[in-house]
Structures are given as C-alpha cells and as structure tokens.
MARKE-458535 format. One line per 4 residues: their letters; for each residue x, y, z of C-alpha. Coordinates in steps of 0.25 Angstrom, whole numbers, padded with zeros to 4 digits. Layout:
<nodes>
a> X Y Z | ... $
</nodes>
This chain:
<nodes>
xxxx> 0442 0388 0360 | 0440 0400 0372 | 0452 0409 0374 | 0455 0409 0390 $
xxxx> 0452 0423 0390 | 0438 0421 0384 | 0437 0409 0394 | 0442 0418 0406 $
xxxx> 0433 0428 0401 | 0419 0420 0403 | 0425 0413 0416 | 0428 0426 0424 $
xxxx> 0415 0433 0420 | 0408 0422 0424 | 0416 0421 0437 | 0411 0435 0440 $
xxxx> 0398 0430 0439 | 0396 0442 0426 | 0387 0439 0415 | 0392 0442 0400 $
xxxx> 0384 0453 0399 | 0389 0459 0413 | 0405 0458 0411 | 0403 0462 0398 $
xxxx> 0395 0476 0402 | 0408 0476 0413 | 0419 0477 0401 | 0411 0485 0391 $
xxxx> 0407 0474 0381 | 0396 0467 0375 | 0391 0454 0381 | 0394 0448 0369 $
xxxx> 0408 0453 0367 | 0411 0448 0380 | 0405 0434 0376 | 0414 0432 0363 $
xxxx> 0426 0436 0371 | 0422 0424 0381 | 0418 0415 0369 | 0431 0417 0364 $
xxxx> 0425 0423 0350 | 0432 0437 0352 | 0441 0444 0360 | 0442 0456 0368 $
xxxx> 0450 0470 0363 | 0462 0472 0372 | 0454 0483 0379 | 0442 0473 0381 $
xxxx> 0453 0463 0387 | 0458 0473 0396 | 0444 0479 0401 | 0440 0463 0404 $
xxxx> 0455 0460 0410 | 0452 0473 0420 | 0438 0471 0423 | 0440 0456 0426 $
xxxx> 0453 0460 0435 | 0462 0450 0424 | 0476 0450 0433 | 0482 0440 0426 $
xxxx> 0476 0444 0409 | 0486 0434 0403 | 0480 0423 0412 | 0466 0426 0408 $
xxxx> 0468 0428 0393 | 0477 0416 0392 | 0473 0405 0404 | 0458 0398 0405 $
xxxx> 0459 0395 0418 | 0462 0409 0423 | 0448 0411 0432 | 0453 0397 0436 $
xxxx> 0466 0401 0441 | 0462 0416 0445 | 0447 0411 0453 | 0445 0425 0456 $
xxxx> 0449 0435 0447 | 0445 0450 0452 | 0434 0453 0445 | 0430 0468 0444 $
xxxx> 0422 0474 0434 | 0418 0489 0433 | 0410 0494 0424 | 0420 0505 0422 $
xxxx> 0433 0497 0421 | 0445 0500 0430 | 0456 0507 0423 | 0466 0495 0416 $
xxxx> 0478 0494 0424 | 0492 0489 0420 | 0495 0483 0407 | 0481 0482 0402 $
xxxx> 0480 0497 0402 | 0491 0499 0396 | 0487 0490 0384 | 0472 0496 0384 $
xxxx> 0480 0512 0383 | 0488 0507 0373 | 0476 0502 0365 | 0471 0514 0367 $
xxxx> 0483 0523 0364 | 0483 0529 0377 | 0495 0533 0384 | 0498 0524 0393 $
xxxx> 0506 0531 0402 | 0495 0540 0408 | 0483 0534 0402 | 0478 0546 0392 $
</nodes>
C-alpha cells in the first residue's frame, strides 16, 4: 500500500502538468528515484523532502506526508519550481542546517 506522501507526490506533479523526468531535473534527482518515491518502494533523505516540500510550496508538510487527500482538500497548491531552489525557510531550514552541521543562527 502507497504512503500519502508517495500518493501526494504523483498527484501534485501531475497536477502541474510535469513529466517525471521534468520535476525530477527540478529537485536534482534521477527520474527513477523520483518514480520509487511515488511508487512508495523508497523514500526521500530529509534534504530531498525538504528540496521537494519547498519547490512544491508544501504549507501545510504534515498534511502532505500524512493525508491522501491533501491536492483534494488544497486544489491549488502554489507550485513554483526553479531550477536553483529558493533558500529553505523556517523550520525546514533549520532541520536541513542541522544535518548539515551548519550554524544555525547565521547560516555558515
């Protein structure tokens, strides 16, 4: 059985009218990577979460990890891919610099 993120995944790229091969050259993946994450047969690194939850605009990240029916209940989620990725905000940047051992206060 599919987890709602893989689900959620497939849904919202295909909503943006974006081929696998297309998003998956937007988050800095493979084609097939990003097709065993929407099959459910793996699952994203925190920093690959975080570069898909950002370029999809993900506001609400426990709804789309946790509820099916989230492109349902959200129709128009803000979609913005950039092939350079906007600086994470908020909590998700703070995770990804703590991965990374960076400090978080300024960002080094």
């Amino acid at each position: 059985m599919k987890s709602a993120f893989s689900i959620n995944l497939s849904k919202v790229r295909r909503h943006c009218n974006l081929t696998q091969e297309q998003a998956a050259a937007q988050i800095g993946i493979k084609r097939g990577t990003l097709g065993s994450y929407e099959e459910g047969r793996a699952e994203p690194s925190i920093v690959i979460l975080a570069k898909i939850l950002e370029a999809y605009e993900v506001n609400d990240a426990q709804a789309f990890l946790s509820d099916p029916n989230y492109l349902i209940e959200n129709p128009n989620p803000k979609i913005a891919f950039d092939s350079r990725f906007r600086k994470l905000k908020g909590p998700v940047r703070q995770a990804v610099l703590i991965l990374l051992g960076l400090n978080i206060e300024n960002g080094k």
